[in-house]
N, C-alpha and C positions, 0 to 999 in steps of 0.2 A: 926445550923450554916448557915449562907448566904450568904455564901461564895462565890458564884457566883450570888449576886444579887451585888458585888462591880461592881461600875460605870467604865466601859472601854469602850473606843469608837470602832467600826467597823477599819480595816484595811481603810474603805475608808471615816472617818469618822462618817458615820451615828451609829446605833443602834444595835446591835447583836442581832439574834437569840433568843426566850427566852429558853433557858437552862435549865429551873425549869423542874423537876422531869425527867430529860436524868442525864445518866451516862456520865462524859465526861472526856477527856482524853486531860489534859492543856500540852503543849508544847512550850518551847521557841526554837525559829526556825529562821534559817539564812541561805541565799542563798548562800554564799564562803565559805561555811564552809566542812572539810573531812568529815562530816555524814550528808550533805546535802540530800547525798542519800536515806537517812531513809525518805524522803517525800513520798517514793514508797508504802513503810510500812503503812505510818498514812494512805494514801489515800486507801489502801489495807480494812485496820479497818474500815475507814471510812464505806466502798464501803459494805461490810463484816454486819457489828452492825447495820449502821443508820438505817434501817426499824425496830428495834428490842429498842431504845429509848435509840440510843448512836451517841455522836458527839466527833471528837477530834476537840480542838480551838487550833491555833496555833497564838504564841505569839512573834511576831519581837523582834528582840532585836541585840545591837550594841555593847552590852559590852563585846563580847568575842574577841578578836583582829581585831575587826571591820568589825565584817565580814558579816554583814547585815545593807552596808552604803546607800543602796538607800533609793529612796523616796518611798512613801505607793504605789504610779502606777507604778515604778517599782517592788516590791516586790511582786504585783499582776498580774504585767505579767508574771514575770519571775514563779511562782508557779503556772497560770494555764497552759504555753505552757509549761514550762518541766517537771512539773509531774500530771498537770490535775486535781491539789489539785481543789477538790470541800465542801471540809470544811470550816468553819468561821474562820476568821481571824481579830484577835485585832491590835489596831494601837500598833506604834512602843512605847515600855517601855524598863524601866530597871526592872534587877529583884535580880537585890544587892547594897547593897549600899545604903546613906542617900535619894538618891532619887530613891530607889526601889518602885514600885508600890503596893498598899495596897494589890494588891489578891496574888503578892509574898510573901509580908510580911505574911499572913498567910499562904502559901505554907510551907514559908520556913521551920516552925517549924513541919514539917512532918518527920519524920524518916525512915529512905531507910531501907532494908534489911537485914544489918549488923546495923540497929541504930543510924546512925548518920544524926542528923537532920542540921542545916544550909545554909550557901550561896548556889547556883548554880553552879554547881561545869564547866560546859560550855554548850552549845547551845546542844540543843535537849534534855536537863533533861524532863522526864515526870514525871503528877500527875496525879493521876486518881479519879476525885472527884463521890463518890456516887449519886444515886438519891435526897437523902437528905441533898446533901450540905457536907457532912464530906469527909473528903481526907481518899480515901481508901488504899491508896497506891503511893510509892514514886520509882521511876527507872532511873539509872541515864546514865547519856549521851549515852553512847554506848551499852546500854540494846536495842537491834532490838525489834522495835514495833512489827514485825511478832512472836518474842518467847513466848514460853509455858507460861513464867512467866506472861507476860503481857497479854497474851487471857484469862489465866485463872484467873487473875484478873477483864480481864470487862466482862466474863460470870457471875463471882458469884454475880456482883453486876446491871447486867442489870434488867430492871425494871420488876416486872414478869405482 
């Protein structure tokens, strides 16, 4: 699957990172939002994995009661002065709905924990896509990027 070779542009328009063969941990993320604070976490994982052939991408988005209404230079300031996010960052998409972004549309059909696969259920769902492109695992909104669930997900799948 190639799944992360779908065409998304940079938060600042240009080009992303290339992704191939990193473990990484997709997130839709929004600066007004009550689990904003989970940006402590990604960059925690980030800070944590990246020497080891893991990135989390964080993915804007405005569809959850609007809570990620700025523009791409705001949403990059505002993530590196208040939490120092030094992760990559895609431009602003949807990730439901007829104009959901194709690398949702493949998301979506991933099944969380209990099974159930579909929409975004709001801001800060993770995936955690393996080295080889397959989604390894689905955690939803208020699953803390720092928990057991979620580490021992991107240990088993970091690249050896």
């Amino acid at each position: 699957m190639a799944l992360l070779d779908t065409q998304i542009a940079a938060l600042d328009g240009g080009t992303l990172p290339d992704l191939g063969g990193k473990a990484v941990l997709v997130v839709n993320v929004a600066s007004k939002c009550g689990l904003t604070p989970q940006y402590t976490g990604l960059e925690e994982l980030q800070e944590k994995f990246a020497g080891r052939g893991f990135t989390v991408l964080g993915v804007p988005c405005n569809q959850f009661g609007g809570q990620e209404p700025g523009s791409a230079e705001e949403i990059a300031t505002f993530c590196a002065t208040s939490y120092g996010v030094s992760f990559p960052m895609t431009e602003k998409v949807d990730v439901n709905g007829p104009g959901r972004h194709p690398l949702y549309a493949a998301l979506a059909t991933t099944r969380d924990a209990a099974g159930e696969a579909g929409d975004v259920q709001w801001n800060f769902e993770k995936f955690l896509v393996a080295p080889d492109g397959t989604v390894a695992a689905r955690f939803r909104p208020r699953t803390e990027p720092g928990s057991d669930e979620i580490v021992s997900a991107i240990t088993a799948v970091l690249p050896k």
